[in-house]
C-alpha positions, 0 to 999 in steps of 0.5 A, spaced: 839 843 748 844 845 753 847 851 748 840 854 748 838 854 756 845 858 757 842 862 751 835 863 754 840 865 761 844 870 758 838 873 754 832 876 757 825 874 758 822 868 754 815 867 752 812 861 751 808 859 745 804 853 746 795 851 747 792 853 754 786 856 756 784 863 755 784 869 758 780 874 759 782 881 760 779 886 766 777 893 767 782 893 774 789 892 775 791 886 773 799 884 775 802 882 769 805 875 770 812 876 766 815 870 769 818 864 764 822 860 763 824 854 757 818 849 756 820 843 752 816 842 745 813 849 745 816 855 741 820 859 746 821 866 743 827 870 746 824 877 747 831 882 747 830 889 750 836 893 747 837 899 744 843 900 738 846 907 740 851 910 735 857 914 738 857 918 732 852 918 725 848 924 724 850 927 730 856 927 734 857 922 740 856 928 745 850 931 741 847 924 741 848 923 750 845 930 751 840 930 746 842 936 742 841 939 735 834 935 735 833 939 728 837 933 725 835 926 729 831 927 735 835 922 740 837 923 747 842 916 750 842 920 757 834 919 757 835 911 755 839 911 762 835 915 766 829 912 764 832 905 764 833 904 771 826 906 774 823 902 768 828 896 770 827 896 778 819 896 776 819 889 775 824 883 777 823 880 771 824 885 766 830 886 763 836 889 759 842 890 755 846 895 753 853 895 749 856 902 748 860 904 753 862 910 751 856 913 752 854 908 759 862 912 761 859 919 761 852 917 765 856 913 770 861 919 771 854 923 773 851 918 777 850 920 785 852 913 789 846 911 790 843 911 783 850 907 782 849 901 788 842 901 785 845 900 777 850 895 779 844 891 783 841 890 776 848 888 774 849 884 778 842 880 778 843 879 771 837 884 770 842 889 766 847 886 762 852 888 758 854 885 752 860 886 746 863 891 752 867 896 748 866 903 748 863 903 740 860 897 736 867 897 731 867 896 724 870 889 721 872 892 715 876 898 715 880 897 722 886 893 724 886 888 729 890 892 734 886 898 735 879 893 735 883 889 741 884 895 743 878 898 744 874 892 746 879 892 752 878 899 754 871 897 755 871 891 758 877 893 763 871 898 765 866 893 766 870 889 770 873 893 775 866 897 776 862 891 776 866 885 776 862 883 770 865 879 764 861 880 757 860 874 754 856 874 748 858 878 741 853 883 738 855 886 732 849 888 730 850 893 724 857 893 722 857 893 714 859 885 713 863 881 718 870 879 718 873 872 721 878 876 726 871 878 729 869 872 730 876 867 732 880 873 735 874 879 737 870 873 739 872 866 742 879 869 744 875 874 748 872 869 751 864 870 748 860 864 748 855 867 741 856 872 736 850 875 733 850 880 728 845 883 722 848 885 715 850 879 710 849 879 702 842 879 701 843 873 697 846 869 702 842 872 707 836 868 702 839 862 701 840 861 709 833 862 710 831 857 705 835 852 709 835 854 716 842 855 717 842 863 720 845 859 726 852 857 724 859 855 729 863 859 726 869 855 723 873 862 722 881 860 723 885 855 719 890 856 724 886 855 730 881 850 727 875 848 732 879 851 737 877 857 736 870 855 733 863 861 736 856 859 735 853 866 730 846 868 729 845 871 723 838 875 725 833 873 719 832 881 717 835 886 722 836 888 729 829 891 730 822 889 733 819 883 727 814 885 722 807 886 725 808 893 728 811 891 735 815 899 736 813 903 742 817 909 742 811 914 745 812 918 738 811 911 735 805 909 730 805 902 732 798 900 736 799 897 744 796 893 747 790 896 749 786 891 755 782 895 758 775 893 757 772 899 759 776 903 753 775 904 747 779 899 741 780 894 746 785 889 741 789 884 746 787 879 741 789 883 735 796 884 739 797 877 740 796 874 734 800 879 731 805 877 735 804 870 735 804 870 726 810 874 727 813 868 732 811 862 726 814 866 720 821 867 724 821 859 727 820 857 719 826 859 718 829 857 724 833 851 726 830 849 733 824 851 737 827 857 739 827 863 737 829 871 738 826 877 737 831 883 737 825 889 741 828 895 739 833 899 735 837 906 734 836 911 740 829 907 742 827 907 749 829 914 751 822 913 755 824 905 757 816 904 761 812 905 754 817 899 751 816 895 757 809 897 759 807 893 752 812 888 752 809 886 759 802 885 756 805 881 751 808 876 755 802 876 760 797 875 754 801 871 749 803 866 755 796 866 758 792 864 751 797 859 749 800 857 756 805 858 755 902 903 739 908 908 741 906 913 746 904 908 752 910 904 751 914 911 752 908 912 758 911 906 761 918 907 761 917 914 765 911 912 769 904 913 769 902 920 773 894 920 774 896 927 775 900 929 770 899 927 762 896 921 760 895 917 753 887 916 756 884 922 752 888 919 745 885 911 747 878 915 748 879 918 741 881 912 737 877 908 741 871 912 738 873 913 731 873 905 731 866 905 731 862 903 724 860 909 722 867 913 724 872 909 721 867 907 715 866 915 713 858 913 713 857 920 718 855 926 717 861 931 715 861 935 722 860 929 726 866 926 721 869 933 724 868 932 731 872 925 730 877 929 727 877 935 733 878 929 738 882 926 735 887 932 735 886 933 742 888 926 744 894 926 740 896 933 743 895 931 749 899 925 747 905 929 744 906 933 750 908 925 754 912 923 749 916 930 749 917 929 756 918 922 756 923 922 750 927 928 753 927 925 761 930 918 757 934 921 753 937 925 760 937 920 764 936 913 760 933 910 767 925 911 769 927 912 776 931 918 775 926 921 770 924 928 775 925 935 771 926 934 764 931 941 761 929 939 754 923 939 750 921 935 744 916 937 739 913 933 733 912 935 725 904 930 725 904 935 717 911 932 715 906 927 710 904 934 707 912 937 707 911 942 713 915 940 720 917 948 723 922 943 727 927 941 721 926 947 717 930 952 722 935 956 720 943 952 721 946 958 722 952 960 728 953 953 730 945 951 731 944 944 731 937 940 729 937 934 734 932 928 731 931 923 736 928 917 733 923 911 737 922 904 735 916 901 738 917 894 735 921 889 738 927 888 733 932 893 730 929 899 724 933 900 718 930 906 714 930 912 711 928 918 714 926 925 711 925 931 712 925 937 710 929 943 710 931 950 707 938 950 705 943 945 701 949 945 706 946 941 711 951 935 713 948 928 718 951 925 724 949 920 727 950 919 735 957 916 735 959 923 732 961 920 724 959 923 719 953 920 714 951 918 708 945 924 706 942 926 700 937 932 698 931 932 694 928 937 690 920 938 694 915 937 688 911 944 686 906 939 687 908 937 695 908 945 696 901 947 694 898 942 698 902 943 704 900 951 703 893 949 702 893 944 708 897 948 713 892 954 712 886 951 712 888 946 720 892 952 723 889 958 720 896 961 718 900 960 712 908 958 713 912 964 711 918 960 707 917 954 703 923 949 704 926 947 698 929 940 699 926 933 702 933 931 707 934 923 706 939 919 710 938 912 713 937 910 720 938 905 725 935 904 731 935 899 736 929 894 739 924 898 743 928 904 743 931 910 740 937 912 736 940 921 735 941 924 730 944 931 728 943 935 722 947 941 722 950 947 717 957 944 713 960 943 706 957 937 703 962 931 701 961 929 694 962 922 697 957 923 703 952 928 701 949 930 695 943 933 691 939 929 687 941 929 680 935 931 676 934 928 669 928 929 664 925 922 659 919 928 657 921 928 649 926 921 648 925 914 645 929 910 648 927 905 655 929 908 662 932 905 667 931 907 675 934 904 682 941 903 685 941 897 688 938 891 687 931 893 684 931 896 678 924 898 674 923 900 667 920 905 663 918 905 656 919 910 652 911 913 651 914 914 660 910 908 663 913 903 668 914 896 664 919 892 667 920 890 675 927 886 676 931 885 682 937 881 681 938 877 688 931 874 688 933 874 680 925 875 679 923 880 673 917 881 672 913 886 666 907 890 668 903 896 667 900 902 672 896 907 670 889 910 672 881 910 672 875 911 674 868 909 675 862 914 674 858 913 680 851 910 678 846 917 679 840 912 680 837 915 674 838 909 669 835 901 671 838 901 677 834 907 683 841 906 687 846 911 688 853 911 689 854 914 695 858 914 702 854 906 703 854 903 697 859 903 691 855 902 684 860 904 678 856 906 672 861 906 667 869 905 667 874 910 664 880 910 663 885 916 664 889 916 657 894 921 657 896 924 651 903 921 648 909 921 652 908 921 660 914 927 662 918 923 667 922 927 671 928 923 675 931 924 681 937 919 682 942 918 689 946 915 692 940 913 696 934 914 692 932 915 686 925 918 684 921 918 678 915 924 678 909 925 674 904 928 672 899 923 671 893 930 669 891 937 672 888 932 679 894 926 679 901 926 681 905 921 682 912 920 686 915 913 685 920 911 689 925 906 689 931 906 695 938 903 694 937 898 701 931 896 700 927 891 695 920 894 694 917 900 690 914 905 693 909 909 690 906 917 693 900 919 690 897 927 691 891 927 687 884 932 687 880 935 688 876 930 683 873 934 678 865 934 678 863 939 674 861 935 669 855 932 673 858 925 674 861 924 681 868 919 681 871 914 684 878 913 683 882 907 683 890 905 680 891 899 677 897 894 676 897 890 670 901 883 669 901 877 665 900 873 671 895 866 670 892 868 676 885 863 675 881 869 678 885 867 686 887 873 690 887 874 697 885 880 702 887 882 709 882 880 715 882 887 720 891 887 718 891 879 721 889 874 717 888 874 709 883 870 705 882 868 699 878 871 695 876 868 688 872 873 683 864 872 681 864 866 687 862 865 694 863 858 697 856 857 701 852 859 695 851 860 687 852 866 686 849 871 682 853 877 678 849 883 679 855 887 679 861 885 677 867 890 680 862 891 687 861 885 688 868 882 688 871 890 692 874 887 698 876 892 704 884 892 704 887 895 710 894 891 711 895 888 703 892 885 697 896 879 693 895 875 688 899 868 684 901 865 679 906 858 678 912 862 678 911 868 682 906 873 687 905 880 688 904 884 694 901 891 695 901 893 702 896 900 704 898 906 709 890 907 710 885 902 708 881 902 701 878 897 697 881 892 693 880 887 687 883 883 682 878 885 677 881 881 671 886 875 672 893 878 672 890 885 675 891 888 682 886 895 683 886 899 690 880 905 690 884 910 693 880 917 692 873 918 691 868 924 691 861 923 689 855 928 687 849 923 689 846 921 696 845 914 696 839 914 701 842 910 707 841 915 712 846 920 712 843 924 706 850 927 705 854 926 697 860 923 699 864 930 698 867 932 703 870 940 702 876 944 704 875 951 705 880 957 706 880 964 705 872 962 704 874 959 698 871 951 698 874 945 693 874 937 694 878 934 698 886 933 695 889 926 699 896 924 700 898 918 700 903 912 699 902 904 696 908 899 697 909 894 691 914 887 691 914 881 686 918 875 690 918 867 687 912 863 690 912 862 698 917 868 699 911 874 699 909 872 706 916 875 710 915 882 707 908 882 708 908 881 715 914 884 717 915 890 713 906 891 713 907 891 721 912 897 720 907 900 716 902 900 722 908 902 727 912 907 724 919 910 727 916 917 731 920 923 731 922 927 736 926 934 734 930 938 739 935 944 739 942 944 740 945 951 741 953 949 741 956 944 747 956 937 747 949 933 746 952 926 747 956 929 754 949 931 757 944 926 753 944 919 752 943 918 746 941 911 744 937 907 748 934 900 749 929 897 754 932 891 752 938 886 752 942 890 748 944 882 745 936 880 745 930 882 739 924 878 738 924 873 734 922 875 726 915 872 728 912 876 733 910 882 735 910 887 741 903 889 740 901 892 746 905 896 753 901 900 757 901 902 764 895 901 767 892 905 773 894 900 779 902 901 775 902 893 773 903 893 765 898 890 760 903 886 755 901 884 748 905 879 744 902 877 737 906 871 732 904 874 726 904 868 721 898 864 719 900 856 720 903 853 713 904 861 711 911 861 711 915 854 711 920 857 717 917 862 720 910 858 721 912 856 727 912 856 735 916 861 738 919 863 743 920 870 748 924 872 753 921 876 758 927 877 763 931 880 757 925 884 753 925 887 760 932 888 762 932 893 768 926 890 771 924 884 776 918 880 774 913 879 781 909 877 778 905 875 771 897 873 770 895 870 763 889 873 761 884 873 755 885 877 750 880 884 753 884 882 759 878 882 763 879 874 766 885 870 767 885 866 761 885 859 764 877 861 769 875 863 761 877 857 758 873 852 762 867 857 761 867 856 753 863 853 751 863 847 746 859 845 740 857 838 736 857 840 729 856 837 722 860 833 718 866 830 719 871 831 724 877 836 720 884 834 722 887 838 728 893 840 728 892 847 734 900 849 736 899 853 742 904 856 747 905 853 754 904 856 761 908 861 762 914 859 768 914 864 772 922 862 774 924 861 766 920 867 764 918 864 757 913 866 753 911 861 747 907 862 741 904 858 736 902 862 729 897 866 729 897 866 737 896 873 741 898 872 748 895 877 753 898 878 761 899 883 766 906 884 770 907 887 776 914 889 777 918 888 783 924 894 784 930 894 783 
């Protein structure tokens, strides 16, 4: 079959099974015949050197690349590389194939030019390949699509400029579970003819064995259809050697090849049936006559000739018996500098922290800290461009006369935790607080800002100098202690005044652009600022009301929400939110499993009772209105309902989780309705597509419930809704968590967890991460926010896909000085890089504006609806690229794949495509067109994510 003759080219080495004489072994140099090739009606065994090289785990990235802190693992990726290339050149047939381009970055960059002519003679043979080509092997569960793509361009770009190699296969190989967007958007859009991973259900896993379907074409888009199908082979147990002790690491207990005969334990027989047993049992459970043996795992070949010495053996002796985001755009608008500061160190941070055991949390707790210092880093350094980008556009609003900025922009990245040094300045002798406000996404921003200040005579102007509607509100003591905490313990010094109020005022900022604002020091107006008015609900009996426009919430007299009304799309709703937790299974019991960083395992559920009346304590305004409560000594929770919008936002601060009772928990809120829901609800894919969902139910298999709330958790990184006949309820998240519909009509959200129990899977760390100051360690405390919405049936998906993408690019502030004068006179204080007429449509996003090094700029734009999501915005759209870029001349525009690596057409010819089984579906694919390069007009069709790059003439 043709797919498996291109496997067979893409792979390594085969070797071939199948009757012929034998062979007897010599005391004298024996050339090991390692040639092959696929031979019909034999098994054809795949042999796959590789090794899998985590960029964090137990030890950290770099710690992994020089082989330091061996005490913990003993691993060395520079030994895998060094090594490799000598091991490699040894014979033309030997092969391998590496993945992390993380770690092959930092040995590339200390390679002589030799040693790099050598390497890409061995990538250009085919001897050495790269596959997946990102800079991590990322996780499907907890990252958004965006910085998966983003990621896995970096690596590709790489590889393409320094070996003008284009990867082609998908390797996945232990992530925690797969997603479908890796499979239609990672995957097929890429550019990848297969994808192969390892982690499945363990049950699946069995009933694929049982009837041979380990090999499947991926259907994973109901948008896309065959268009978008991937051939994915599931591995029958994991990513290493088959059963039958086939390691060679030279401190591994497996036996070799021994086939000296002049030796002691001369055992060429032994080895080869070994391997030949290993090979039948695989093909038992294999569809065809092929199979493929994974020859390595984590950190393995840091001697790569003990491997292939071995494996040389084995072909020989086997064939012979057997014959056989913001911060780039802002870069673009003042120009990339090499020289100067880039967002290069961010995009290598973020990249790494999308790898399976980063993101996840599934690391050791200094690696978790490395990540974190990275992290940090990059976004410093990301700071510093976009101050002198923002202060040069604000200066001069025009990249061509951006030369020596005279303002410096700071940025508060604590204000979450209620400390900005910036806004909580001293108003006083005429001293004016500049807030500059940027809008990375391609439609006009309405929103609330806030921020916090010191006094309550404070005023607003916007940028026309008019006077603004502004309110104060009250910080929680709850909001100062972890602000105290925190700012101690990630700067080492302690604020020396505390503010006192959260300043709220609305903002309106343009397209791919920004708007000002001044906060200064002037008597409030009753009509236009005031301080929120404070009521108590602690000791009445009567309901309570909350909301100043057109939502409304209820609650009851015990001081529990009860009633969700909003009078334009006129749905009311009775519900319930309160808290529980699960006691972390402790091995102790019927079950040895812990809970832990890897496994969720509740023993128990209680639920969080208070005793009587919850205290309410209100804030209302002529913006917001705000609702505190004290849930117990470790949950306090800050809802928000805002006079212009129609959702309810929830801030949670809860911790430290106590265990002092022995018990570790896991924290989870819940909202509780009367919907009918018939076990339906549905998750986000990676923040792109959502996937029903259907409780105590797999669709490719029955079923059997051993653990009835894990087994039904799904990672939420965008949202989580469910339905009825009448109307939906929509959650969005600011950070991934796990979600469920534990119970019809019930939507739940894991948002805090602190265990006491490793759970044997590696990291041999509890899941309890400690915050110290002053030498005094607790538990971690969280700060965090939960959007909520009820719409009638088949309205939801508008607010989930526009305001969820808000969520993910949120208006960045920029804070600045005036002392006296004339800020607008000396400034421009509102920008647009578009038409000022223009925005895109309500259905796409500008997902990606980046200068690349040779100054042609990466473009990507995304339809952010699934086909028949929405009834008007599940259409083809279109984009005018002569207006999104209104002061530049397009020279040229290349559509390439979504990695942009490859010009799209040359990788749509290479796809690969696939006889499957079963009636043909009906398709019905809409696509966008080629791009005219007179016309400028990008079209999208739903979920279509188009790539380009642009070269820009001057103007």
């Amino acid at each position: 079959m043709y797919p498996f003759r291109r496997l067979a080219l893409l792979l390594a080495a085969a070797v071939l099974l199948g009757p012929g004489p034998d062979g007897a072994a010599q005391g004298v140099y024996i050339p090991y015949n390692t040639s092959a090739g696929v031979v019909k009606g034999k098994l054809n065994v795949h042999v796959v050197p590789h090794t899998h090289d985590d960029v964090g785990w137990l030890k950290t990235v770099d710690q992994y690349y020089v082989g330091s802190n061996n005490s913990i693992q003993a691993a060395c990726v520079q030994n895998v590389l060094d090594s490799l290339v000598p091991a490699l050149l040894k014979d033309e047939n030997r092969k391998f194939i590496y993945v992390e381009q993380a770690f092959f970055q930092r040995w590339w960059r200390q390679q002589s030019n030799s040693t790099k002519d050598t390497v890409k003679g061995l990538v250009s043979s085919g001897r050495l390949e790269f596959i997946n080509g990102g800079m991590c092997m990322h996780d499907e569960a907890t990252v958004h699509y965006i910085d998966m793509i983003d990621q896995t361009t970096l690596g590709h770009r790489f590889i393409k400029e320094e070996f003008g190699q284009i990867p082609r296969i998908g390797w996945q190989i232990d992530p925690f579970g797969h997603s479908a967007v890796q499979a239609y958007l990672l995957g097929a859009q890429v550019g990848f003819d297969a994808l192969y991973f390892s982690r499945i259900d363990y049950q699946d896993r069995e009933v694929r064995k049982g009837t041979k379907k380990l090999e499947v074409v991926w259907r994973s888009s109901k948008t896309f259809g065959s268009s978008a199908d991937i051939f994915s082979g599931i591995f029958p147990i994991n990513y290493e050697p088959p059963p039958g002790e086939f390691y060679f690491e030279v401190d591994d207990k497996s036996p070799v090849v021994q086939d000296d005969p002049l030796l002691f334990d001369y055992n060429v027989e032994q080895r080869v049936n070994d391997f030949v047993a290993a090979a039948l049992v695989q093909a038992n459970i294999t569809r065809t006559n092929h199979i493929m043996f994974t020859m390595g795992t984590d950190f393995k070949y840091q001697y790569a000739e003990s491997w292939f010495r071995q494996m040389d053996k084995l072909i020989h002796y086997v064939n012979k018996v057997k014959d056989g985001s913001a911060a780039r755009q802002l870069e673009f608008f003042k120009g990339r500098s090499n020289s100067g500061v880039t967002t290069d160190s961010l995009a290598d941070a973020l990249a790494l922290a999308q790898h399976h055991d980063a993101v996840t949390g599934t690391e050791k707790q200094h690696v978790a800290n490395d990540y974190a210092k990275r992290l940090s880093i990059g976004y410093h350094k990301a700071e510093e461009l976009v101050s002198s980008s923002l202060a040069c556009l604000s200066e001069s609003g025009s990249k061509s006369l951006c030369s020596s900025e005279t303002k410096n922009f700071g940025q508060c990245p604590l204000v979450n935790i209620t400390y900005c040094p910036h806004s909580e300045m001293n108003f006083s002798q005429g001293r004016s607080l500049v807030v500059l406000v940027y809008n990375s996404l391609g439609w006009k921003r309405e929103d609330v800002l806030r921020i916090p200040v010191m006094s309550d005579s404070v005023v607003v102007h916007d940028s026309e100098g008019r006077l603004i509607e502004s309110q104060l509100v009250p910080i929680a003591n709850s909001s100062l202690n972890i602000r105290d905490k925190y700012t101690k313990a990630y700067l080492g010094t302690s604020p020396a005044s505390k503010p006192k109020f959260w300043l709220a005022f609305p903002a309106s900022v343009p397209p791919l652009g920004f708007n000002t604002y001044f906060v200064s020091s002037g008597k409030r107006s009753e009509s236009i600022s005031s301080t929120s008015t404070l009521y108590s609900h602690g000791n009445k009996s009567s309901n309570c009301q909350v909301g100043q426009g057109r939502l409304k919430l209820q609650y009851n007299a015990a001081g529990a929400l009860s009633v969700y009304s909003d009078s334009k799309t006129r749905v009311e709703a009775n519900f319930e939110q309160k808290y529980k937790y699960y006691i972390g299974d402790d091995g102790s019991g019927g079950d040895p499993q812990n809970s832990g960083a890897y496994i969720f395992r509740p023993k128990d559920t209680v639920p969080i009772k208070t005793s009587g009346q919850v205290p309410l304590t209100i804030l209302r305004g002529p913006i917001l209105d705000e609702v505190h409560q004290r849930i117990n000594s470790w949950i306090y929770q800050i809802t928000r309902v805002y006079k212009g919008k129609d959702y309810v936002e929830t801030e949670f601060i809860i911790g430290p989780i106590p265990v002092d009772d022995g018990n570790g928990k896991e924290l989870a809120t819940e909202i509780v309705t009367n919907m009918a829901t018939n076990r339906t609800f549905y998750t986000d894919s990676s923040g792109r597509d959502f996937i029903k969902r259907v409780r105590d139910y797999r669709s490719d298999w029955k079923l059997e419930v051993h653990q009835p709330v894990a087994g039904n958790y799904y990672p939420v990184n965008l949202g989580i809704y469910m339905e009825d006949g009448g109307k939906e309820l929509s959650i969005l998240v600011d950070r991934s968590v796990g979600g469920s519909s534990i119970k019809d009509g019930q939507i739940e959200l894991m948002l805090h967890r602190r265990l006491v129990d490793d759970d044997g899977r590696g990291v041999a760390e509890a899941l309890d991460e400690p915050v110290c100051v002053d030498d005094k360690c607790e538990g971690l405390v969280i700060q965090g926010k939960y959007y909520m919405k009820f719409d009638p049936r088949g309205e939801g998906a508008r607010w989930r896909r526009t305001f969820g993408q808000e969520i993910y690019s949120p208006l960045l502030l920029a804070f600045s000085e005036q002392d006296g004068g004339d800020w607008v006179s000396s400034h421009v204080p509102k920008f647009s890089a578009m038409d000022p007429t223009y925005s895109l449509p309500d259905n796409v996003a500008l997902i990606t504006l980046q200068e690349l090094e040779d100054a042609s700029v990466l473009l990507r734009l995304a339809h952010l609806y699934e086909a028949g999501e929405h009834k008007d915005l599940s259409a083809l759209a279109s984009v005018d690229l002569g207006r999104v870029f209104r002061d530049r001349k397009i020279g040229k525009i290349i559509e390439t794949n979504l990695s942009a690596n490859q010009e799209r057409a040359a990788m749509e010819k290479k796809r690969l495509k696939w006889k499957v089984e079963g009636p043909l579906p009906d398709q019905n694919v809409v696509r966008g067109g080629p791009v005219d390069p007179s016309k400028l007009t990008v079209q999208l069709g739903p979920m279509e994510i188009r790539t380009f790059i642009i070269s820009f003439n001057h103007r």
